[in-house]
C-alpha positions as CSV (number, residue, x, y, z in Angstrom):
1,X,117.4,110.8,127.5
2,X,120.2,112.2,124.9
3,X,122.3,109.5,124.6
4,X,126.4,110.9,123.8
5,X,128.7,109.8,120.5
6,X,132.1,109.5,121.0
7,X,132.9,113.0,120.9
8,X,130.5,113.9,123.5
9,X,127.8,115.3,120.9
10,X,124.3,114.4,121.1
11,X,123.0,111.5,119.0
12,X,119.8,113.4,118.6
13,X,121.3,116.6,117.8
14,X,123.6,114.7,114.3
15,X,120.2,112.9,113.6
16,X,118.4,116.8,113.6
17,X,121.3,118.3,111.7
18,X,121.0,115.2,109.4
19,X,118.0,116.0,109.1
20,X,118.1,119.7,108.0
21,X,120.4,118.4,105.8
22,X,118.3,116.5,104.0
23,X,115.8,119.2,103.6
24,X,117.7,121.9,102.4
25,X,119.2,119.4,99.9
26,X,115.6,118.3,98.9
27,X,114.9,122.3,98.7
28,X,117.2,122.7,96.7
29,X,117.1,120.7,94.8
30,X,113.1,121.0,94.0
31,X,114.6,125.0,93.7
32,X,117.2,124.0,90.7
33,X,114.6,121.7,88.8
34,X,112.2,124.7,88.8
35,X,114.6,126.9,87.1
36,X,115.4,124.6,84.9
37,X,113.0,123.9,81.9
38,X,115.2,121.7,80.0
39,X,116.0,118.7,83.1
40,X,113.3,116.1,83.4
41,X,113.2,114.0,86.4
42,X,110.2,112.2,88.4
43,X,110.4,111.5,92.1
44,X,109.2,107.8,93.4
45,X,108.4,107.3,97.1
46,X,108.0,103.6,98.1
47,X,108.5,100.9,100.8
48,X,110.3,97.9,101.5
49,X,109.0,95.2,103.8
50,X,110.0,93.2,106.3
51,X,112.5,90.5,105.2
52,X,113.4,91.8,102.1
53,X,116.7,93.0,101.0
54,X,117.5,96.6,101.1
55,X,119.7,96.7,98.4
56,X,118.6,94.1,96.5
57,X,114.9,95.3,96.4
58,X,116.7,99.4,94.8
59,X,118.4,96.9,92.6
60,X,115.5,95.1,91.5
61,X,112.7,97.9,91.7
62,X,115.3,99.9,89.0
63,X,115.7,96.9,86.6
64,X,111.5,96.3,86.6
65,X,111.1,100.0,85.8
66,X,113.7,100.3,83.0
67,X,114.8,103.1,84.9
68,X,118.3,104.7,83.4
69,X,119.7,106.8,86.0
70,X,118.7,107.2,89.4
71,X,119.7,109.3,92.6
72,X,118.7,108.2,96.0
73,X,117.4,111.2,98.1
74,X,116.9,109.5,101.5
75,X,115.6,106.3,103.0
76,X,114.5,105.8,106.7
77,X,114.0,102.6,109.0
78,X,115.6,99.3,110.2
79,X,117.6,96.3,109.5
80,X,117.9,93.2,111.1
81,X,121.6,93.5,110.2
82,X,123.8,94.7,108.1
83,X,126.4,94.0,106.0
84,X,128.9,97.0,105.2
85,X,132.0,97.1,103.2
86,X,134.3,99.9,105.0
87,X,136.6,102.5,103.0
88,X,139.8,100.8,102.2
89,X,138.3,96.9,103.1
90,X,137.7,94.3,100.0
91,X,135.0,92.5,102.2
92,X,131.6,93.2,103.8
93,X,131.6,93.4,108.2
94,X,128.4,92.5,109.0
95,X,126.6,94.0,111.8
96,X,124.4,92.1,113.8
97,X,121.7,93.2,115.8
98,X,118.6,95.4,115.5
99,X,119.3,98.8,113.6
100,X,118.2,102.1,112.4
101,X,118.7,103.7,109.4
102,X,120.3,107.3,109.5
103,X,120.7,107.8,105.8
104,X,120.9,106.0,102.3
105,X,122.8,107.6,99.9
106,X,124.1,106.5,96.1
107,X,123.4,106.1,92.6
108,X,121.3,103.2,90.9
109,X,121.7,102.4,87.1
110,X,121.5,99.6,85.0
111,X,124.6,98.4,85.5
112,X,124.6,98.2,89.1
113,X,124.7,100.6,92.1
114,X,126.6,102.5,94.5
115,X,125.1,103.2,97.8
116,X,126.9,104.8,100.7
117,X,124.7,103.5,104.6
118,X,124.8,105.1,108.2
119,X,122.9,102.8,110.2
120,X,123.1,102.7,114.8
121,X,122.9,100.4,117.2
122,X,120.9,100.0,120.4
123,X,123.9,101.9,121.7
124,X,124.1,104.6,119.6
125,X,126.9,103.7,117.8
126,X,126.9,104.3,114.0
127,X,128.5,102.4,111.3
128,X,128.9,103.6,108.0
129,X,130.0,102.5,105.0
130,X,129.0,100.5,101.0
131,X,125.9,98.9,101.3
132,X,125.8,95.3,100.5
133,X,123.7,92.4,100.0
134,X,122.6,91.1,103.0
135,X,121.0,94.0,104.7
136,X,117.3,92.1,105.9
137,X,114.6,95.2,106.6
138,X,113.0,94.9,109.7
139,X,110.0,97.1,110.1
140,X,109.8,99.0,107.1
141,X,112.5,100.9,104.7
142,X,110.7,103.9,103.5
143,X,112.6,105.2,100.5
144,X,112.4,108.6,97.9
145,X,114.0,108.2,94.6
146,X,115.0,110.8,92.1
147,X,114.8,109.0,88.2
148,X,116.9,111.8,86.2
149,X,115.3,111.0,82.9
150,X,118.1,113.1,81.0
151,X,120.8,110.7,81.9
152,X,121.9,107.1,81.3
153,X,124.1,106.1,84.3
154,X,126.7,103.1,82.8
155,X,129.5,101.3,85.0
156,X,132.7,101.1,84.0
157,X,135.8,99.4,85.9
158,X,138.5,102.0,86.4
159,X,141.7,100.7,86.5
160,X,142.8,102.6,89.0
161,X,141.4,100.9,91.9
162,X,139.7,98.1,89.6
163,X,136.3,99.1,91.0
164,X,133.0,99.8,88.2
165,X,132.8,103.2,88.6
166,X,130.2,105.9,87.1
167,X,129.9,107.1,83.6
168,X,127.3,109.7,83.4
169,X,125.7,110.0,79.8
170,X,123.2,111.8,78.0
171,X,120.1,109.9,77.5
172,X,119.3,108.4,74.1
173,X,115.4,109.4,73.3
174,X,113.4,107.2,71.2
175,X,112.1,109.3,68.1
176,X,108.2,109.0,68.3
């Protein structure tokens, strides 16, 4: 049974398109590394458990690996709940209930990282925003993460907004 959004589109027909999203961008991507010879980067698939904290296990699993900059190419699964920070908000909603994960999307450096969540409901209705703390996996969180070894991602507050914002550096190679 296709269960309707809000605009009358099927929920299975955003998650395909999602989907093809996804692997395009992967193709690409895989595409632009081939070409070229100079970019180093090493993909890491991986799973978080039941319990744990989404964000706080990407958080942690960059810290153990010394890992400098890090893109996050897709993550499927569930949550307990979730806690979100919408656009334009200073705090977290959180989201009670069972839910899935529709996509995982952000940077993860040393100084912290900047993830963007879609998650649904029993219902069908999605929720999107910042991923926080607080975000307990249910039955699994399978994740794929791109380390860009070429780069040091650094934090920085802009004072625009006052939030840490990324600074995207060359990577400092130790001379062997």
């Amino acid at each position: 049974m296709e269960i309707p959004d809000r605009f009358g589109h099927s929920v299975y027909v955003e998650m395909f398109f999602r989907f093809l999203f996804s692997f395009f961008l992967m193709a690409s991507l895989q595409a632009s590394m081939a070409q070229s010879s100079t970019s180093s980067t090493k993909t890491h698939a991986f799973r978080i458990l039941p319990g744990q904290d989404l964000k706080e296990e990407l958080d942690k699993k960059v810290k153990a690996n010394q890992w400098k900059a890090v893109g996050l190419l897709t993550a499927v699964g569930s949550l307990n709940s979730a806690k979100i920070r919408f656009a334009n908000r200073p705090v977290a909603t959180e989201i009670p209930g069972k839910l899935e994960i529709l996509s995982l999307s952000g940077t993860l450096g040393p100084d912290g990282s900047h993830l963007h969540i879609s998650v649904a409901d029993s219902t069908g209705k999605t929720y999107g925003g910042h991923l926080m703390p607080g975000c307990p996996v249910y039955t699994t969180a399978e994740i794929i993460l791109v380390v860009l070894e070429d780069y040091h991602f650094k934090r920085e507050t802009d004072s625009t907004y006052g939030y840490k914002e990324l600074l995207v550096e060359p990577a400092v190679r130790e001379k062997r």
